[in-house]
C-alpha positions as CSV (number, residue, x, y, z in Angstrom):
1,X,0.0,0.0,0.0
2,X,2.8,2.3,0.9
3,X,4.6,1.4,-2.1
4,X,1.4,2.4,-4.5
5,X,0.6,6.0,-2.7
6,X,4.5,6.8,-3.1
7,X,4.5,5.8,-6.4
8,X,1.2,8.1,-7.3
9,X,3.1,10.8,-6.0
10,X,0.1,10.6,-3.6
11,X,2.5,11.0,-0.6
12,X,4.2,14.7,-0.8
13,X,6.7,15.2,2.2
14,X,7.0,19.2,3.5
15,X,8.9,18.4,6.9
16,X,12.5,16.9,7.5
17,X,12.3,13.1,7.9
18,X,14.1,11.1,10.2
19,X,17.1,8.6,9.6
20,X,14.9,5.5,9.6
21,X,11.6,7.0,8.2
22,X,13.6,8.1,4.9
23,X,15.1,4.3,5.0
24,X,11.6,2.8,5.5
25,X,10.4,4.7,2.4
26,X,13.2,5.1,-0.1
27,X,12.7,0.7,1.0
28,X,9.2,0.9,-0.6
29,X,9.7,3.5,-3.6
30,X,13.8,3.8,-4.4
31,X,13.4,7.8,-3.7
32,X,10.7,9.9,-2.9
33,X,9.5,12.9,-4.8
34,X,9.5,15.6,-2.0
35,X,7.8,19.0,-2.1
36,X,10.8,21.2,-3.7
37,X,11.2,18.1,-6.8
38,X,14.3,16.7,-5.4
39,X,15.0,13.3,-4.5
40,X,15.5,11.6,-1.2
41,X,18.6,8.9,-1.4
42,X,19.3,5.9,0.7
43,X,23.4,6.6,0.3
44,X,25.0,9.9,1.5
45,X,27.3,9.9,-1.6
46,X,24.4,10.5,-3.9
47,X,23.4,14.2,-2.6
48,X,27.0,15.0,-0.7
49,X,25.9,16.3,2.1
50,X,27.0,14.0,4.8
51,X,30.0,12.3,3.6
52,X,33.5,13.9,1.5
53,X,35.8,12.0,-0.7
54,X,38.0,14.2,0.1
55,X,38.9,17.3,1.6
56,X,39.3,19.1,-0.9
57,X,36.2,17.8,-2.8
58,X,33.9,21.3,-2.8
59,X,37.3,22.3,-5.2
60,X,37.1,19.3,-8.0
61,X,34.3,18.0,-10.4
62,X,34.0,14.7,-8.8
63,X,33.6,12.4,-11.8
64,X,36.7,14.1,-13.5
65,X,38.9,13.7,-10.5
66,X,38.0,9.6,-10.0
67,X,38.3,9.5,-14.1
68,X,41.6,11.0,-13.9
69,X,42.8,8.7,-10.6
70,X,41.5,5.4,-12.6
71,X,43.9,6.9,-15.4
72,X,46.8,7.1,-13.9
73,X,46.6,3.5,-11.8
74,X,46.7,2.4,-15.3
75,X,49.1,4.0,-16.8
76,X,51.3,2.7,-13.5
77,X,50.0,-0.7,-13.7
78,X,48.1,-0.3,-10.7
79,X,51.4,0.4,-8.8
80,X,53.4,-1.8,-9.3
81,X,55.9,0.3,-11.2
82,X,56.5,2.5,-8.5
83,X,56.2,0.0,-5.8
84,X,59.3,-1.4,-5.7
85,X,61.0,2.5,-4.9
86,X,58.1,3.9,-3.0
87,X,59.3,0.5,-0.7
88,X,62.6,1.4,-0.8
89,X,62.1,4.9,0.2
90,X,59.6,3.8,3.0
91,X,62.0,1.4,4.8
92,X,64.9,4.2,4.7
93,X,62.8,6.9,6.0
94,X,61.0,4.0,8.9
95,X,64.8,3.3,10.3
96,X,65.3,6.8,10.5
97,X,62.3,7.2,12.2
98,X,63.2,4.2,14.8
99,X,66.8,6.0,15.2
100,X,65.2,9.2,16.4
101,X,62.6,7.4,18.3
102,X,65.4,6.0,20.2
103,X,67.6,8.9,20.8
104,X,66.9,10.8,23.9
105,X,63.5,13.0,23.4
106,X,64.2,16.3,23.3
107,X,63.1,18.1,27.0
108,X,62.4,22.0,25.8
109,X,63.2,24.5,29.3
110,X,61.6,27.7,30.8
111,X,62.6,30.6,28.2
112,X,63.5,28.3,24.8
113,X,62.8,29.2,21.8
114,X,63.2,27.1,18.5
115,X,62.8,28.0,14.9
116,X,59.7,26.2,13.4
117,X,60.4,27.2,9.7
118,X,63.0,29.9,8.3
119,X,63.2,31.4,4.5
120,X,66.7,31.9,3.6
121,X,66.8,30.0,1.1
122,X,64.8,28.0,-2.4
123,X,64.9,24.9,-0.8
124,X,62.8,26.3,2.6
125,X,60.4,27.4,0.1
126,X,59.1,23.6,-0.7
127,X,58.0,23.2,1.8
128,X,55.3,25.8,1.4
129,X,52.2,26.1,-1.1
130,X,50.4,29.1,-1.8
131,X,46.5,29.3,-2.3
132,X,44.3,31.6,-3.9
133,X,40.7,32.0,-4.9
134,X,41.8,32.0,-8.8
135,X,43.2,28.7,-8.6
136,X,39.7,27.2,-8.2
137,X,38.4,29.7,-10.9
138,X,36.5,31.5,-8.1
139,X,38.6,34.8,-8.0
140,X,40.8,36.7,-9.4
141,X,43.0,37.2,-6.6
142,X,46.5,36.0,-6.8
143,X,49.8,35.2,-4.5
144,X,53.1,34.3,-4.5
145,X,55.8,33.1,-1.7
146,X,59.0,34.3,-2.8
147,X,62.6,35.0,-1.3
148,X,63.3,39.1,-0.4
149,X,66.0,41.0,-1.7
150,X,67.1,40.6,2.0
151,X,67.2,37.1,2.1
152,X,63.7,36.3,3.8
153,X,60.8,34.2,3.2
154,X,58.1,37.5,0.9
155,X,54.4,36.7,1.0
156,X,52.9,39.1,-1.6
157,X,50.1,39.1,-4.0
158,X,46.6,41.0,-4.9
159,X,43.3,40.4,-3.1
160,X,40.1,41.2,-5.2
161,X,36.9,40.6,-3.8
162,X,35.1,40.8,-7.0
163,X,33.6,37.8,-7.4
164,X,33.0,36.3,-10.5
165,X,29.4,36.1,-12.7
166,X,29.0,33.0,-12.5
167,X,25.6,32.9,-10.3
168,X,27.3,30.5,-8.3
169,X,30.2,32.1,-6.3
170,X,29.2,35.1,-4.1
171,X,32.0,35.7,-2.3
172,X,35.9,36.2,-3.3
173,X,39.0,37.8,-2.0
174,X,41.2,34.7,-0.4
175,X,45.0,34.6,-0.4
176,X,47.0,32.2,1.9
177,X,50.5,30.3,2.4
178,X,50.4,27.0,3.8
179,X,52.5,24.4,5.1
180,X,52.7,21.0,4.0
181,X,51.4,18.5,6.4
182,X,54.6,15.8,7.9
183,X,54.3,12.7,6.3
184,X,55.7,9.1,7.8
185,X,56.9,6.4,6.0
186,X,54.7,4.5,3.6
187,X,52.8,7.7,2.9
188,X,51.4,8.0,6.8
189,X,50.1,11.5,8.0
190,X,51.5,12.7,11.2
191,X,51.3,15.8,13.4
192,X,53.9,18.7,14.6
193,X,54.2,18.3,18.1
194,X,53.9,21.7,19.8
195,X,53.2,20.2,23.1
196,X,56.3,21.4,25.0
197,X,55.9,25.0,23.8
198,X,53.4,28.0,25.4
199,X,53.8,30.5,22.6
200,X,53.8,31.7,18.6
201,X,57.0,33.5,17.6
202,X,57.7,35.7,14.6
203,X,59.9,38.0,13.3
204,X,58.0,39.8,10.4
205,X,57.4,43.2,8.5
206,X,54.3,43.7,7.1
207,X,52.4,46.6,5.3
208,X,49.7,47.6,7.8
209,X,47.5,45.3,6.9
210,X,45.8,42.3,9.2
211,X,46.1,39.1,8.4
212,X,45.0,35.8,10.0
213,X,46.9,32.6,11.3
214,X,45.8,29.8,11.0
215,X,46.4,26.7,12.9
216,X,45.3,23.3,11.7
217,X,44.3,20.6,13.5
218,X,42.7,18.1,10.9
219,X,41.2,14.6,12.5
220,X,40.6,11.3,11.0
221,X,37.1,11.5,10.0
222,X,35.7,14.2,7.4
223,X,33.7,16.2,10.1
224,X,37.3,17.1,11.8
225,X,39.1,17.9,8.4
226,X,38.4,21.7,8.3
227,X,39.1,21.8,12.3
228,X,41.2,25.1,12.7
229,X,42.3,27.7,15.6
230,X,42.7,31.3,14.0
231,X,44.2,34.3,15.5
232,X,44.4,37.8,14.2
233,X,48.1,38.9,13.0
234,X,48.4,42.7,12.9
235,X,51.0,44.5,11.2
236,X,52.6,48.0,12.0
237,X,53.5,48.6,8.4
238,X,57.0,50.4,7.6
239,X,60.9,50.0,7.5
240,X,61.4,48.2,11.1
241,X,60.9,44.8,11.9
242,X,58.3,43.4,14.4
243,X,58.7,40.5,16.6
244,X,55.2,38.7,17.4
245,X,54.5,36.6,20.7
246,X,51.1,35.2,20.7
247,X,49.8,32.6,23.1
248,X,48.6,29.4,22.0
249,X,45.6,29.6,24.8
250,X,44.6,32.9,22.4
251,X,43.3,31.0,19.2
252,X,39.8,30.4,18.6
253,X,38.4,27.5,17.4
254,X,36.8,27.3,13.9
255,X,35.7,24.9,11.0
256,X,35.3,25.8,7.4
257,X,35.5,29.6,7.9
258,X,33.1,29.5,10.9
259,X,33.6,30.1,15.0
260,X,31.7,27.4,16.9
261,X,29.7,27.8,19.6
262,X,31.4,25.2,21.8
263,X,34.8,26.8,22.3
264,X,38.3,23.2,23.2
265,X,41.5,24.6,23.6
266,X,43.9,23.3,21.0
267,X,45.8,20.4,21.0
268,X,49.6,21.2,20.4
269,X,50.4,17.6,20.2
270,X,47.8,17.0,17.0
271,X,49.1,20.3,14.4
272,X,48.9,19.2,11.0
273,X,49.6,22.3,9.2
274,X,50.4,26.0,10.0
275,X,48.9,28.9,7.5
276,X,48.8,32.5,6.6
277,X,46.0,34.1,5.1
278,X,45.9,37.8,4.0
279,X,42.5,40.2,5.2
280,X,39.9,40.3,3.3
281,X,40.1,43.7,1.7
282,X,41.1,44.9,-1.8
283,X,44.7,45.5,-2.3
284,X,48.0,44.6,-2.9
285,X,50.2,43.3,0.1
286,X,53.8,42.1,1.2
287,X,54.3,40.2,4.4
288,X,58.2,39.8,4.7
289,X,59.0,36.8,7.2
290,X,62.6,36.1,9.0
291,X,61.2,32.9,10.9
292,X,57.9,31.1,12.6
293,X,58.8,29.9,16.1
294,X,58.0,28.2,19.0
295,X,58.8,29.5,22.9
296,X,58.2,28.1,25.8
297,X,57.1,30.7,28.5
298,X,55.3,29.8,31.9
299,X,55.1,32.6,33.1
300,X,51.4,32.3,31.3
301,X,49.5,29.7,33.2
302,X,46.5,30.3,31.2
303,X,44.9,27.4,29.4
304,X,42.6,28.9,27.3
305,X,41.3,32.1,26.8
306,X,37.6,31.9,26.1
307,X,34.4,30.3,27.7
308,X,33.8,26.8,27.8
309,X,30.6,26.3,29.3
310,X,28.1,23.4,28.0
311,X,24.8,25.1,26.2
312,X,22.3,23.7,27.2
313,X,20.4,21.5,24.8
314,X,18.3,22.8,22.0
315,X,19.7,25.9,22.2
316,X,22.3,26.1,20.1
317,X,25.3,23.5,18.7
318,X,23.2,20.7,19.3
């Protein structure tokens, strides 16, 4: 019976169904005409909306991308080309891994400071990608990471928040310099550990402008890819250099772009990338770098900065 009014189009659904409820029925039709004309789906891959192949899958025409992937595991006979040196490479970089594992840790004192990344030189640079809103052909805003007639790592570019006419992008104006995530042996994602360390260091000179830092903090499953702590980087502008010292229990947590409501301190043991994104206004600007470090000051007991009270249920976050 069910089966026949959903198939009449008898059955029109105006309010959001439930998990098992959508189950019961997509059971008895296959999908369900619902009161906008778009169809209800059993699988989460179908629609998108609860499940990404990929991190950076709102960036890629999804059929392209897996046609391309299929392409090249051909071309490499599925790997095995490759295998033999991706396994020699792997066991190298595992016994150096073991070898540091069993030197003596590294015990980081009141008042140290350590260099997390410099710029002296090309190579330094490879470590580092720039981003931009143009690259996805939703901008025209463009960047570069270069090396300063001084000798230091020169973040420049041209933000444009005009975004294209496309009817589907409303909002441009996105310039950023990231660093690649560590990697283990056998391809493996790891973390920077931060853990020993209180404080951000930089040595910089900037053009006035404000720019934000970005700390991620990307998790195993999809919902905890975007996971990021930002903080607010303001420059004086001018000839002199400026030293920055900005506590890690000062950076707010976000995902995708967005401040949640329920506020954790970060994890400096779990870092998976460190980034630098330019403000949001139109513009060129040049953000000369000398170093990104890490200090270790106690003096600052504080663990984090900002409230972290439960809400109560069905009020917000829920």
């Amino acid at each position: 019976m069910l089966r026949e009014l959903v198939s009449r189009n008898v059955i029109r659904f105006r309010v959001p169904l439930s998990i098992e409820s959508s189950h019961l029925l997509a059971r008895a039709s296959g999908s369900l005409e619902l009161s906008n004309n778009r169809s209800l789906h059993t699988s989460s891959c179908s629609c998108g909306l609860f499940w990404e192949s990929s991190p950076k899958g709102e960036y890629r025409d999804q059929k392209k991308y897996h046609e391309e992937i299929g392409r090249k595991q051909r071309e490499n006979l599925w790997g095995l080309k490759d295998g033999l040196k991706d396994l020699r490479d792997g066991v190298a970089q595992w016994t150096e891994e073991w070898k540091e594992q069993i030197r003596e840790a590294q015990i980081v004192c009141e008042g140290d400071h350590d260099k997390a990344w410099t710029f002296e030189n090309p190579e330094k640079l490879k470590h580092w990608t720039t981003i931009c809103d143009s690259d996805h052909n939703e901008g025209f805003s463009r960047c570069d990471l270069t090396i300063s007639p001084t000798g230091k790592g020169l973040f420049h570019g041209f933000v444009n928040t005009t975004a294209p006419k496309d009817g589907r992008v409303k909002n441009a104006g996105f310039c950023a310099m990231a660093s690649e995530r560590p990697m283990m042996s056998f391809g493996r994602k790891s973390y920077h550990d931060w853990s020993q360390y209180t404080h951000l260091t930089m040595r910089i000179r900037g053009d006035g402008r404000s720019y934000i830092i970005n700390i991620g903090q990307a998790g195993y499953y999809d919902i905890m890819w975007n996971d990021v702590y930002h903080y607010v980087l303001f420059t004086r502008g001018g000839p002199y250099w400026q030293k920055v010292k900005i506590p890690f229990s000062k950076f707010i947590f976000g995902s995708k772009g967005r401040i949640q409501d329920n506020q954790i301190a970060i994890l400096l043991n779990r870092v998976s990338n460190f980034q630098i994104a330019a403000g949001k206004v139109d513009g060129p600007f040049c953000l000369e770098i000398d170093y990104i470090g890490l200090e270790n000051d106690n003096t600052i007991q504080e663990e984090f900065a900002y409230e972290m009270y439960r809400i109560p249920k069905f009020i917000a976050n829920v």
